[in-house]
C-alpha positions as CSV (number, residue, x, y, z in Angstrom):
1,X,128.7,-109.4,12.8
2,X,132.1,-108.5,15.2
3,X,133.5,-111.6,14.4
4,X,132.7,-111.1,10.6
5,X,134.2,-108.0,10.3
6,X,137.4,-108.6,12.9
7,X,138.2,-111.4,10.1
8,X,138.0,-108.6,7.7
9,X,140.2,-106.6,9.6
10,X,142.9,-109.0,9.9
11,X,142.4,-110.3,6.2
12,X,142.7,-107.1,5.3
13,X,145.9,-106.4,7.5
14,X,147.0,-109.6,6.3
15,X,146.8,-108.4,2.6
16,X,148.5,-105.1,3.5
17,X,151.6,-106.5,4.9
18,X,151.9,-109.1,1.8
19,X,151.9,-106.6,-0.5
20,X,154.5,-104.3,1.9
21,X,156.4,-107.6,1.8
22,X,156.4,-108.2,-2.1
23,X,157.3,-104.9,-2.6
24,X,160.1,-104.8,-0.4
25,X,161.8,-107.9,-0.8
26,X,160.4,-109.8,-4.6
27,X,160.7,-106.0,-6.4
28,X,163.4,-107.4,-8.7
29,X,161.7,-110.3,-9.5
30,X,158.4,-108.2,-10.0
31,X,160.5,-106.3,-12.1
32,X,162.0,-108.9,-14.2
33,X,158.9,-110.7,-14.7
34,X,156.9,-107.3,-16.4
35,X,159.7,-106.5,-17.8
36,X,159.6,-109.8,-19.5
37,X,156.3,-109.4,-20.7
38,X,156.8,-105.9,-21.8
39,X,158.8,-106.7,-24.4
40,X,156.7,-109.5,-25.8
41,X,154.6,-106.3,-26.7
42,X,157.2,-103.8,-27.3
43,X,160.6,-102.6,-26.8
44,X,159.9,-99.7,-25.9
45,X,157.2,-100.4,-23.1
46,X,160.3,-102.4,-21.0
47,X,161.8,-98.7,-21.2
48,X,158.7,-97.3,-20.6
49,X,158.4,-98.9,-17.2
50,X,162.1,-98.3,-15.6
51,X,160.6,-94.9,-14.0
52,X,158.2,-96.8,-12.3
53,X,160.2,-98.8,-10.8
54,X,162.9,-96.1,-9.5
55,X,159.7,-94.4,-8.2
56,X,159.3,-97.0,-6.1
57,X,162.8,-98.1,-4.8
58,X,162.5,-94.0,-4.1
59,X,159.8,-94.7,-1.7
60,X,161.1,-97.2,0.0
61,X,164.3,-95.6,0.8
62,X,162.6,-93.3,3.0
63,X,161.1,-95.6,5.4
64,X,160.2,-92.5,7.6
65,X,158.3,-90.5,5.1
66,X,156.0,-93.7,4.1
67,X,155.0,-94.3,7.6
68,X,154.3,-90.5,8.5
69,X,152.4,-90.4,5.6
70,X,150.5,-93.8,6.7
71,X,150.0,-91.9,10.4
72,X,148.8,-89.2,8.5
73,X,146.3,-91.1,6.4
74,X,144.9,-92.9,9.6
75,X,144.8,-89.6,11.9
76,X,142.6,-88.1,8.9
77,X,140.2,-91.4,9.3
78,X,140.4,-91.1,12.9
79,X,139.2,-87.6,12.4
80,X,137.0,-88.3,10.1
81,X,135.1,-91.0,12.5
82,X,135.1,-88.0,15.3
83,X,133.4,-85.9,13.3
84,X,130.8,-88.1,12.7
85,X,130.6,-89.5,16.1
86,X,130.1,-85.8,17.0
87,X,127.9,-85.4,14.3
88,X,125.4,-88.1,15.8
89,X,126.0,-87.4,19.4
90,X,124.1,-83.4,18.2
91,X,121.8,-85.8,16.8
92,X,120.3,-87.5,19.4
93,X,122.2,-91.1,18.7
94,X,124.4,-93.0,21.2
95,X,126.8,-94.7,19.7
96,X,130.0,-95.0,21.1
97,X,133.0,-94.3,19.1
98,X,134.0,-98.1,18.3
99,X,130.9,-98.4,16.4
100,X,131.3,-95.0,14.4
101,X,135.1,-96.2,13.6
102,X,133.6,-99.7,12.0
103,X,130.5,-97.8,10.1
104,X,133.0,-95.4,9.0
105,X,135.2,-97.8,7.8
106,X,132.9,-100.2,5.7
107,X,131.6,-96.9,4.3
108,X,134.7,-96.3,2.9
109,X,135.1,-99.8,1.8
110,X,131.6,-99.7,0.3
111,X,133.1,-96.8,-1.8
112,X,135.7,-98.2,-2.8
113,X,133.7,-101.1,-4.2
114,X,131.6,-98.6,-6.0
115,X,134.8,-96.7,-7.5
116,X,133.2,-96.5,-10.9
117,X,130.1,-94.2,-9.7
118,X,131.1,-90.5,-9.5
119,X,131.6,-89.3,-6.0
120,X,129.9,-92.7,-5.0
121,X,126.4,-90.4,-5.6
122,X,123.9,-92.7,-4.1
123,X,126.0,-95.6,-2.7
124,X,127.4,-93.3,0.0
125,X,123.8,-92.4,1.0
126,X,122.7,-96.1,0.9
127,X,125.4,-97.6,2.4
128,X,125.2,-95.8,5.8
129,X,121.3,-96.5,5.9
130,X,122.0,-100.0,5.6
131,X,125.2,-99.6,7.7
132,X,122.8,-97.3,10.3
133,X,120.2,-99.9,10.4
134,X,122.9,-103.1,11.7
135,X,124.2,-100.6,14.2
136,X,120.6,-99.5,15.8
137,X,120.4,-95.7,14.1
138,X,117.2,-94.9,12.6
139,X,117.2,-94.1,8.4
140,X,116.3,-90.5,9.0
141,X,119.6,-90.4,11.2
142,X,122.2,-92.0,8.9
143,X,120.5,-90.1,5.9
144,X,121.4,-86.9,7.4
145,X,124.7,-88.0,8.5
146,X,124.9,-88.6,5.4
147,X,123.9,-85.6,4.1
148,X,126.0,-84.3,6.4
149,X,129.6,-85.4,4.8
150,X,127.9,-84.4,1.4
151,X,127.7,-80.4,2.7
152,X,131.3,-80.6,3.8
153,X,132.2,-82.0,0.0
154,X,130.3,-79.2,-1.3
155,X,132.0,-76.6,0.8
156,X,135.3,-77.3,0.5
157,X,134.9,-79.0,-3.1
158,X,132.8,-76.0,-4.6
159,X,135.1,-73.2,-4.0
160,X,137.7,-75.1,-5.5
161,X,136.0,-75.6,-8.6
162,X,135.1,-72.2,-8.7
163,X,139.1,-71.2,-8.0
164,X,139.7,-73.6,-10.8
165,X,137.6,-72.4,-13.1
166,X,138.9,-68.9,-12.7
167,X,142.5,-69.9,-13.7
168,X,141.5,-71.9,-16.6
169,X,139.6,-68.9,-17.9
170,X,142.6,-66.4,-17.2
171,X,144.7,-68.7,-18.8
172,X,142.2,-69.2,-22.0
173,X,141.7,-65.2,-21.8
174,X,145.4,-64.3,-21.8
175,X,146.0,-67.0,-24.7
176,X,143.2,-64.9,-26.5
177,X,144.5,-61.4,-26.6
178,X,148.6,-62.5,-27.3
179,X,148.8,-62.5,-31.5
180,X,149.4,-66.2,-32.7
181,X,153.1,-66.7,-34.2
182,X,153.4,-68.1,-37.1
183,X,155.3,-72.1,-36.2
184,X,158.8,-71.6,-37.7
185,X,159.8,-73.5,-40.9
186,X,161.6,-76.9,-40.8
187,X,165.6,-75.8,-40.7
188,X,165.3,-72.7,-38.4
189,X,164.8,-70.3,-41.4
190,X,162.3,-67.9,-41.8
């Protein structure tokens, strides 16, 4: 299974750096080409894509800023896999942190996988049994780690929605008690 999912890893890698590559160095091209078939469709949609591609060449003009943000994104994961190595260390389990890093990351390719189910309800849960289960942890275990990241969702993701729902209702209140104006007549005049 370590030799399986080290060819992942580079394959992955592999894929990551291509598309760095293309991105950096066939851009025009890229551009040329859907720009191309844009306007088979439409005018307008060539015109339509232009911000896209200055969003882009933005991106890349800041090398520094893409690559704290890509130190950034794999501090959180790294995070992310301590907390759960913690979390099963409280447990009772033994794994050592390598094998947390690799369940923690095929979890989150599992999820990705399963992008059309709503907070991956379900697959989350049955991914790390199955992922649990290769790695020596029992089902009750990787249920509750499980279970687990699910309570941290729901206290940081509740509140939020709560927050959220206050401001929409402020706003929907405030629209409420100001007197609709009458739209002003074609011209200006009224």
């Amino acid at each position: 299974m370590v030799g399986w999912i080290a060819l992942g890893i580079v394959a992955g890698l592999a894929a990551v750096a291509g598309f760095i590559l293309v991105q950096r160095h066939a851009l025009g091209r890229m551009e040329n080409l859907v720009r191309r078939i844009a306007q088979r469709w439409s005018k307008d949609a060539a015109l339509e894509q232009q911000p896209l591609f200055l969003e882009i060449h933005a991106i890349y003009a800041r090398p520094s800023r893409l690559y704290l943000g890509t130190a950034l994104h794999w501090l959180a994961w790294v995070a992310s896999s301590l907390e759960a190595w913690l979390a099963l260390r409280l447990m009772g389990a033994t794994l050592d942190i390598g094998q947390v890093i690799v369940i923690e990351s095929l979890l989150y390719a599992i999820r990705s996988v399963a992008f059309a189910v709503p907070n991956a309800v379900g697959v989350q849960e049955g991914a790390y049994i199955m992922l649990g289960a290769a790695f020596g942890l029992t089902p009750e275990v990787a249920l509750a780690l499980s279970l687990l990241k699910r309570a941290r969702d729901l206290v940081i993701g509740v509140p939020a929605l709560i927050a959220w729902q206050v401001l929409e209702s402020r706003r929907v209140m405030s629209g409420l008690a100001r007197p609709a104006t009458a739209p002003s007549p074609p011209g200006g005049k009224s």
